[in-house]
C-alpha positions in Angstrom: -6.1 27.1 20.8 -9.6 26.5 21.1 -11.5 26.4 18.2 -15.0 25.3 16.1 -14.5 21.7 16.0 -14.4 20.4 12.7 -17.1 17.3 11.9 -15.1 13.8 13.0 -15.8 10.6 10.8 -17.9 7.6 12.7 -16.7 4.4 12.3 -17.1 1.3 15.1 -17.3 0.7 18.5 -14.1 -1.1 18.8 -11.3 1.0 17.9 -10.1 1.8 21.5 -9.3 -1.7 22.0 -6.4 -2.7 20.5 -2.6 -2.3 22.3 -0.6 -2.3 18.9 0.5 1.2 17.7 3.2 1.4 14.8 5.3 3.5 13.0 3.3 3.1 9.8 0.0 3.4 9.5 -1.7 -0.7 9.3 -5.1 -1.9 9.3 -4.0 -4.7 11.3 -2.8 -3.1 13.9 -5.6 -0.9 15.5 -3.8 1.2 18.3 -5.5 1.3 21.9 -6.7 4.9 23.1 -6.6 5.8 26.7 -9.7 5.3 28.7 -10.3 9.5 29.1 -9.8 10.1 25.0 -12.7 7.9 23.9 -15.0 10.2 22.6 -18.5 9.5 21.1 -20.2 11.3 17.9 -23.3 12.2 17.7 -24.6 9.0 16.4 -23.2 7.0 19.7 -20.2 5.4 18.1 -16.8 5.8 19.1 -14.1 8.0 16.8 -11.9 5.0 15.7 -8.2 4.4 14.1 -7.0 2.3 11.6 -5.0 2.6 8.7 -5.0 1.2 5.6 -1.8 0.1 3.8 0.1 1.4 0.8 -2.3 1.3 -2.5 -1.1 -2.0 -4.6 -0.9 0.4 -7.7 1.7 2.6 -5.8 3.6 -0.4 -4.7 6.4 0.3 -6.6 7.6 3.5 -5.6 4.7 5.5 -5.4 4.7 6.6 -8.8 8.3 8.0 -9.0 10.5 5.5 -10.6 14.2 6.6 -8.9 12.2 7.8 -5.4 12.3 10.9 -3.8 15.5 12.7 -2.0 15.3 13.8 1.5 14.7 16.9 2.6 17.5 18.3 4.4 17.4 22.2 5.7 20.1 23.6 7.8 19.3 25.9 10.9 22.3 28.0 12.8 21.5 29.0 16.5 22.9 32.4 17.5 26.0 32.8 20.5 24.1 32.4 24.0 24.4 35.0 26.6 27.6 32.7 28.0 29.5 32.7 24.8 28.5 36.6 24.2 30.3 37.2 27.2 33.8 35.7 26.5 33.8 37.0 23.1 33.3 33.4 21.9 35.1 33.4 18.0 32.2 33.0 15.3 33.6 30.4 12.7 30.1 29.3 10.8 28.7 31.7 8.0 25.5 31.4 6.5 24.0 32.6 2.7 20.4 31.8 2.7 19.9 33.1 -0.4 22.8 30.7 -1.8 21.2 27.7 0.6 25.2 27.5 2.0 26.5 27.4 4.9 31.1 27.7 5.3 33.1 27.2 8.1 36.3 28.8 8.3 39.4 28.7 10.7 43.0 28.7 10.8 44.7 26.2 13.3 47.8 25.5 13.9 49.0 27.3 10.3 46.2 24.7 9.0 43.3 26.0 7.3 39.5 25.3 7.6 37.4 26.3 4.9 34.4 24.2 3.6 30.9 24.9 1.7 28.0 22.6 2.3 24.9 23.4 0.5 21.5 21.9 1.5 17.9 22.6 0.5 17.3 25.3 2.6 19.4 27.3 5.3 18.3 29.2 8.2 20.9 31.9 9.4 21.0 32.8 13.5 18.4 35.6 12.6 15.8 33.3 11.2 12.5 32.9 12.9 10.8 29.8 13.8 8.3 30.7 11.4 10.6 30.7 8.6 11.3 27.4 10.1 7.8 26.0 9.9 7.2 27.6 6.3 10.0 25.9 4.7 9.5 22.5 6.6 6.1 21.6 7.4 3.8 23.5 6.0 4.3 21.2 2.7 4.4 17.6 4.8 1.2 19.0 6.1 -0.6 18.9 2.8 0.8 15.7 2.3 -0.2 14.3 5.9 -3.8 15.2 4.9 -3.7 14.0 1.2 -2.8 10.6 2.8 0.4 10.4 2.7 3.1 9.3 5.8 5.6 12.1 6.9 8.4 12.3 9.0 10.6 15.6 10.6 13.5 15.3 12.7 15.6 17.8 14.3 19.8 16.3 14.3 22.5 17.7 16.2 25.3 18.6 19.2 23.7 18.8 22.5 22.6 22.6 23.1 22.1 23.4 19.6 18.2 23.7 19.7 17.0 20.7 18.7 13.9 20.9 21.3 13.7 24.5 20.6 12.6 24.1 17.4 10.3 21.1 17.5 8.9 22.2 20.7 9.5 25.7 21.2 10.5 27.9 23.9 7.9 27.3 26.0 5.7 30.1 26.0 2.4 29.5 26.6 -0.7 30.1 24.1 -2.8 32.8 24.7 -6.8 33.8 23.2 -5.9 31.1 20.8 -2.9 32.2 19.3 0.3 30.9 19.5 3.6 32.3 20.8 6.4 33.5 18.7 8.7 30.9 20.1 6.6 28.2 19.8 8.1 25.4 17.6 7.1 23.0 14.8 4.6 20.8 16.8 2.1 23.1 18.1 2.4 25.0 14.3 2.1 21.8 12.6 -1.3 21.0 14.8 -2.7 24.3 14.4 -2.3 24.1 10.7 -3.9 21.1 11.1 -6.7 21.7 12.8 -7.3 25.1 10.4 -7.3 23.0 7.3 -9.7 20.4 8.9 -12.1 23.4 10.0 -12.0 25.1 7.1 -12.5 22.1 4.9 -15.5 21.6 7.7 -14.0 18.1 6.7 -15.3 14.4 9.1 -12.4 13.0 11.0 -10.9 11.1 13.7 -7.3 12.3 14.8 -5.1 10.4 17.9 -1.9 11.2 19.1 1.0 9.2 20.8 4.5 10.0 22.4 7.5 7.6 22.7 10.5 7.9 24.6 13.7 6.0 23.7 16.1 6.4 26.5 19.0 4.3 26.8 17.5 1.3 24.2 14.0 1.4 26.6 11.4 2.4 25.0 8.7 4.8 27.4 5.2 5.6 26.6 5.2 9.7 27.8 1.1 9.0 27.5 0.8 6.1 29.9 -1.5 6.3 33.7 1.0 8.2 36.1 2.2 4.5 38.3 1.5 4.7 41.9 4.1 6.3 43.5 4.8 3.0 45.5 5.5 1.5 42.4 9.5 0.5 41.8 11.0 1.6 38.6 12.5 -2.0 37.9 8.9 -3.8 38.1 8.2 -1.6 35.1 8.1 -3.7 32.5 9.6 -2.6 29.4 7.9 -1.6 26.2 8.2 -4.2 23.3 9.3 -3.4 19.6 7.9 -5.9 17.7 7.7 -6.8 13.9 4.5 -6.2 12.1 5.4 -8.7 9.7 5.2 -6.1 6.8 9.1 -4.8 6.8 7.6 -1.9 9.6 7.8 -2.4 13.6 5.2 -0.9 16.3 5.0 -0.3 20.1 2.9 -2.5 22.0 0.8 -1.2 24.6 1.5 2.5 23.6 -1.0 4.8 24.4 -2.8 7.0 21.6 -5.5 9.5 22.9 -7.9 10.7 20.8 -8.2 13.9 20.4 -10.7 16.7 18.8 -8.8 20.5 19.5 -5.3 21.4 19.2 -5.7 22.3 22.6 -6.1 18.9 23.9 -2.6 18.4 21.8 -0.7 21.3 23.7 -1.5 20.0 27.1 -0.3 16.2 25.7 2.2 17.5 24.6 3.1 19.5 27.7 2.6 16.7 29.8 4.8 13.9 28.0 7.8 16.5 27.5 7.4 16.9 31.1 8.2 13.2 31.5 11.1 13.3 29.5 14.9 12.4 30.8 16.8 15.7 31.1 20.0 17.2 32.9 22.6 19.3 33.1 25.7 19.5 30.7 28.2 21.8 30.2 26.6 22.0 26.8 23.2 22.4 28.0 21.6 23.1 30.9 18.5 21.2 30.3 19.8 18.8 27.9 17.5 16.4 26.6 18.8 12.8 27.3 16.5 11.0 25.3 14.7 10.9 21.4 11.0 11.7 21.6 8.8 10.6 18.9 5.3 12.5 18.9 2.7 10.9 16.4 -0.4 12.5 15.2 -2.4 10.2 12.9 -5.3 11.5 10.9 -8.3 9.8 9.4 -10.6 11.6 7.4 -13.9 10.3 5.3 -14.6 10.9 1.7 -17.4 10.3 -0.3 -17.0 8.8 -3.8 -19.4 9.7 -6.6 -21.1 6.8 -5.8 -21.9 7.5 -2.4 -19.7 5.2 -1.0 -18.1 6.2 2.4 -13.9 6.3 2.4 -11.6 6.6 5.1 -8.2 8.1 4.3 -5.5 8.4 6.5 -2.4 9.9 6.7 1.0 10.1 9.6 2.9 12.9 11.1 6.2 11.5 13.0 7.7 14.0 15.1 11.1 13.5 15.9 13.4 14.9 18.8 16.7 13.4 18.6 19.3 13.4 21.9 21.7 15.4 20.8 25.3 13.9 20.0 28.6 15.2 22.0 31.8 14.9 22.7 31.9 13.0 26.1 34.5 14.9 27.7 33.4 18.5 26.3 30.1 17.3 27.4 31.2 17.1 31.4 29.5 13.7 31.6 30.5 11.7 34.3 29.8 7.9 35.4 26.1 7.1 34.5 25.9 10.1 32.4 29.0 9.2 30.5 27.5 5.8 30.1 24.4 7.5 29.3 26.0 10.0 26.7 27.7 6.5 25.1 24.5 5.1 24.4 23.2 8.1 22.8 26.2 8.4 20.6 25.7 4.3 20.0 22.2 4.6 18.7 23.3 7.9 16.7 26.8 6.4 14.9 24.2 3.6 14.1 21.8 6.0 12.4 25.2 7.6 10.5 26.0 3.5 9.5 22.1 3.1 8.1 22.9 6.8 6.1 26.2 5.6 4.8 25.3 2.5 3.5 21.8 3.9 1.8 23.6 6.4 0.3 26.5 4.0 -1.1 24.3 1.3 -1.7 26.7 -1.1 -0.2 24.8 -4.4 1.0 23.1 -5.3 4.1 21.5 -1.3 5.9 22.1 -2.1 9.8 18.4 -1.1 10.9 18.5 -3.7 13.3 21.3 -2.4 15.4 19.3 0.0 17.3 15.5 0.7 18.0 15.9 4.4 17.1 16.8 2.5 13.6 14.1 0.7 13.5 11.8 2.9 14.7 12.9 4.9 11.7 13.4 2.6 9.1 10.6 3.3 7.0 11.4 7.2 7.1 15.0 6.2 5.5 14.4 4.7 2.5 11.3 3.7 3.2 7.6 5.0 1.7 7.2 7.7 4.4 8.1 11.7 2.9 10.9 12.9 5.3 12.2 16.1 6.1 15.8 16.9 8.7 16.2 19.7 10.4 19.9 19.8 11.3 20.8 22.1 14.2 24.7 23.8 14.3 26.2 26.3 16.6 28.5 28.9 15.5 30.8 29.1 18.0 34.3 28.1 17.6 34.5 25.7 20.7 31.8 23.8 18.5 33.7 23.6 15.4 34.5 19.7 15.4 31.0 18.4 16.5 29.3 21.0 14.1 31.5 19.7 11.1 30.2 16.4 12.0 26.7 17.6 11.9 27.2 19.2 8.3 28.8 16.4 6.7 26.3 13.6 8.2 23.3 16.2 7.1 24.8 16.4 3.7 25.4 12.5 3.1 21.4 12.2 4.5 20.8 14.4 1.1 21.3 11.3 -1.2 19.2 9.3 0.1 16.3 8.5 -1.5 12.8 7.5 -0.2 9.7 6.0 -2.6 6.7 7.6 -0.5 3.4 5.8 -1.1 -0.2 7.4 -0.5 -1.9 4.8 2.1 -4.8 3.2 0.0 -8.2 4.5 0.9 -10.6 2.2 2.7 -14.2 1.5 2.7 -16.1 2.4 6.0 -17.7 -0.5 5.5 -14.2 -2.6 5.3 -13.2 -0.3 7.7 -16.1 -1.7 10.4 -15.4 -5.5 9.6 -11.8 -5.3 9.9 -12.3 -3.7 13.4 -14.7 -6.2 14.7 -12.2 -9.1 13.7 -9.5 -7.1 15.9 -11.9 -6.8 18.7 -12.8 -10.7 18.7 -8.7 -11.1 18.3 -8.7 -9.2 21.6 -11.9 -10.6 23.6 -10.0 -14.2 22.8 -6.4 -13.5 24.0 -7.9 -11.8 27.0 -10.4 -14.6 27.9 -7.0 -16.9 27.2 -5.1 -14.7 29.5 -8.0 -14.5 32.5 -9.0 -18.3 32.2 -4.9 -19.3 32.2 -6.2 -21.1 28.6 -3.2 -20.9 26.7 0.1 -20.8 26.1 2.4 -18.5 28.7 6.2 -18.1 28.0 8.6 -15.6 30.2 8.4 -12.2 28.7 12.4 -12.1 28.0 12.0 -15.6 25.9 9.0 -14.0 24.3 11.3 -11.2 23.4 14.4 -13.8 22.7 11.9 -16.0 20.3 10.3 -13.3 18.5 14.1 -11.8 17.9 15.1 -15.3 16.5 12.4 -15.3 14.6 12.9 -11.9 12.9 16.5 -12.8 12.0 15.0 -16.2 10.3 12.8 -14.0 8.3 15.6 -11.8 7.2 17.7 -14.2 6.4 14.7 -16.2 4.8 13.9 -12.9 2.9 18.4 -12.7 1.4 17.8 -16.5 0.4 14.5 -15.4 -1.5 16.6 -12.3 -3.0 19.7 -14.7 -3.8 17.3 -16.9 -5.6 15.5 -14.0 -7.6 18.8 -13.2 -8.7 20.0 -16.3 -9.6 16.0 -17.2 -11.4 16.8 -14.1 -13.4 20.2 -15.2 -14.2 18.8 -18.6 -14.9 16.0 -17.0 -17.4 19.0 -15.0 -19.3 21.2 -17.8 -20.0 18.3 -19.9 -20.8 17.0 -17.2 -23.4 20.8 -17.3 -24.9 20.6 -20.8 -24.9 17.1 -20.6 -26.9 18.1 -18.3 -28.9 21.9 -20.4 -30.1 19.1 -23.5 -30.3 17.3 -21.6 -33.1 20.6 -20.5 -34.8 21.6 -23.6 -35.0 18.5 -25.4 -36.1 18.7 -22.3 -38.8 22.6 -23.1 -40.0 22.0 -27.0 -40.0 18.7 -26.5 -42.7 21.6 -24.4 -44.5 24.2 -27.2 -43.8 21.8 -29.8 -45.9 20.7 -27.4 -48.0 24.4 -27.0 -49.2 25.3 -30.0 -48.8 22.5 -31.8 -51.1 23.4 -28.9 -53.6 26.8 -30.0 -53.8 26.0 -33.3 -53.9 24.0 -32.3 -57.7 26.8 -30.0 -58.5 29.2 -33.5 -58.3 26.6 -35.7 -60.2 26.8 -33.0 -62.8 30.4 -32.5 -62.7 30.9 -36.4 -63.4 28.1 -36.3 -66.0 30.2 -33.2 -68.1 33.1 -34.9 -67.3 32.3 -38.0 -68.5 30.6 -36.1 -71.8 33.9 -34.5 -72.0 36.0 -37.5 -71.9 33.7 -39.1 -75.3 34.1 -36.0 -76.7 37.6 -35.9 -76.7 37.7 -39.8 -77.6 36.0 -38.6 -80.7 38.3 -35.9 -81.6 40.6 -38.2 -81.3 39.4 -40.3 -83.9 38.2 -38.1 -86.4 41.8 -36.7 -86.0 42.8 -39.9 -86.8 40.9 -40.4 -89.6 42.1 -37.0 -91.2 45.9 -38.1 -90.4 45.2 -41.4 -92.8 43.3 -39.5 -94.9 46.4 -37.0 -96.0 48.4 -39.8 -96.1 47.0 -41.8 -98.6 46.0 -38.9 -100.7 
């Protein structure tokens, strides 16, 4: 879709520099933009990327004390030509208006009949702009208020996954887009027509990552020469930002300034992407895809000071889970299939223990965890799209989808608007990253530094990571244990100052009963002469009568 392009935000020279490219927007980190997508403005600089971190005032949740639950939405695909053709039994029922979805079967004498109910539910009739309504058009709005978002699409292999984040691949024509095409090329031409019609001044890149088999692949990156061998490649690093996020290094983000431009990105990475044939899908995507569209757009304050804002759109295609022997996968495709379900089960282990709150969340155990740590549970506003089929031969696989879907309900994320940033700020932070940069490449041309093997790097930086986790339990232990400490030592204050307060009323009492005994022996001793004289004048009477 080509359109008027909206004003873009200037900012420094620099910004295409930098190789670091994460899942969470960092000023720190300025990502690197291909050679082709630097683009100047109209007062020579170059459109620039960096983004600032979570406002300190929202650093505890972002305003909502007890966080925000995922968005979950349920989408049923209709029987394909194949299973039309056998008469394939339909066991799934939807109620959109009721946001349920029941499946229902008798086997064996032993009946199947269970109700899940999610936010929203898309029947086999439902269109993919029903679809885009429900589940981006609001995470746009929040992309562009600042805000980090995150979509994925969950389910069996063949359920349309791709289909709906993609689309069916029809192509855009006079601007408009097709009636299949999915939620990426909607969410970037809702984009773009906000931006235009706002006629707001910004700076928009894109990326594209591949996790296939634990290796991570830029879908951006130069085309190798085809002399090149596929083992020299040498495999993308996920690395620790230091901050509780991860990012790529060396991923490619392009600039960009149409939606356009986006479509033919996108076209080209998907193209890249591992696919074959299943028994479940004839072009089965083996891989997840992540597709990143990172906005920056300037403000003016009152004042007449420049801000940049920015905000994150993660993409997410997910491999789709199967049963390995429904699934016809054989050898390295079995293998292959295994390490899809690995990295999913892992993802189900992260759900489970967020939404149990049971200890230690296993992020760690796979880069599709990490990669997505910050969208589960994290500060990023997240939204799953779970994909079912209705067919009876699916009923196992489809029951696993609607019960992991509905456990992902619970959880509960505390998004954070990313803090606003002076240009100004903006500028200096980038020129420090460029002198970073100019340094570690004169170190790496001039053999002036420091060289390690790249798996040791890896190994070290790993080691590392698990020191600062374990570093940051001891600091959690000991919070714990300071707060215990401060609650016994406020009992223990408070019994000091009770007793202080019943020891005054100890020797209070005790020097009052220590006058009440003086004055006892003083009346007793009063009594005793008084008696003594009663004595005597009884005495004295006695004689008295007896002489009379």
């Amino acid at each position: 879709m080509e359109t008027s392009t909206p004003r873009r935000a200037p900012a420094a020279d620099a910004a295409a520099a930098s190789s670091y490219v994460s899942m969470s927007p960092s000023p720190s980190h300025t990502p690197r933009s291909s050679t082709k997508a630097k683009r100047t403005l109209n007062n020579g600089a170059a459109i620039v990327a960096s983004s600032p971190s979570p406002s300190p005032s929202l650093a505890k949740g972002g305003g909502g004390g007890g966080g925000v639950n995922i968005q979950v939405l349920l989408r049923c695909r209709p029987l394909n030509k194949e299973e039309l053709s056998i008469n394939t039994p339909v066991v799934i029922t939807c109620n959109e208006q009721r946001r349920e979805v029941s499946a229902a079967q008798n086997i064996a004498n032993k009946q199947i009949d269970r109700t899940f109910v999610f936010d929203k539910v898309f029947g086999p009739k439902s269109k993919q702009q029903d679809v885009f309504n429900h589940a981006v058009v609001p995470l746009v709005g929040e992309v562009l208020d600042g805000y980090n978002c995150t979509i994925f699409a969950y389910g069996q292999t063949g359920t349309g996954k791709t289909y709906t984040m993609e689309g069916g691949g029809g192509k855009t024509q006079n601007g408009e887009l097709p009636s299949d095409a999915g939620v990426i090329p909607r969410a970037v031409k809702r984009i773009f027509d906000i931006l235009e019609a706002q006629s707001a001044e910004y700076s928009m890149k894109v990326s594209f990552l591949e996790l296939y088999n634990e290796e991570l692949t830029d879908l951006l990156a130069p085309e190798e020469s085809k002399f090149s061998d596929d083992k020299s490649k040498k495999p993308m690093a996920l690395m620790e930002d230091g901050k509780g996020g991860v990012f790529v290094r060396g991923l490619e983000e392009e600039v960009v300034s149409s939606a356009s431009e986006i479509y033919k990105i996108l076209e080209r990475g998907s193209g890249k992407r591992k696919t074959a044939e299943t028994f479940l899908n004839k072009q089965s995507s083996r891989s997840h895809s992540i597709f990143s569209i990172t906005i920056h757009i300037k403000e003016c304050t009152p004042e007449g000071e420049e801000m940049i804002k920015c905000g994150k759109l993660n993409l997410v295609d997910l491999a789709g889970s199967e049963n390995i022997s429904r699934s016809g996968a054989r050898d390295g495709r079995a293998r292959e299939a295994g390490e899809i379900n690995k990295s999913l089960l892992t993802l189900g282990r992260v759900i489970n223990t967020l939404v149990e709150h049971s200890g230690h969340i296993p992020y760690r155990d796979s880069k599709l965890t990490r990669l997505l740590r910050d969208s589960l549970g994290g500060k990023t506003k997240t939204c799953i799209i779970a994909t079912i089929a209705p067919s009876v031969h699916c009923l196992d696989e489809t029951l696993s989808t609607l019960d992991y879907a509905h456990r992902a309900k619970n959880i509960k994320n505390k998004p954070e608007v990313n803090q606003k940033m002076m240009k100004s700020a903006l500028i200096k932070d980038l020129y420090f990253e460029m002198d970073r940069l100019k340094q570690e490449l004169y170190a790496a041309r001039e053999k002036n530094g420091i060289y390690i093997p790249g798996e040791q790097y890896l190994a070290d930086e790993a080691e590392k990571k698990a020191m600062s986790e374990k570093l940051d339990r001891l600091e959690l232990g000991l919070e714990s244990k300071d707060k215990q400490l401060d609650e016994l030592q406020g009992l223990y204050d408070s019994q000091k100052v009770l007793s202080a307060d019943l020891s005054d009323k100890l020797q209070t009492l005790q020097k009052r009963m220590q006058e009440t005994e003086c004055a006892l022996a003083v009346l007793e001793e009063k009594y005793m002469q008084a008696n003594n004289t009663i004595k005597e004048k009884e005495y004295l009477i006695e004689n008295l009568l007896k002489t009379g």
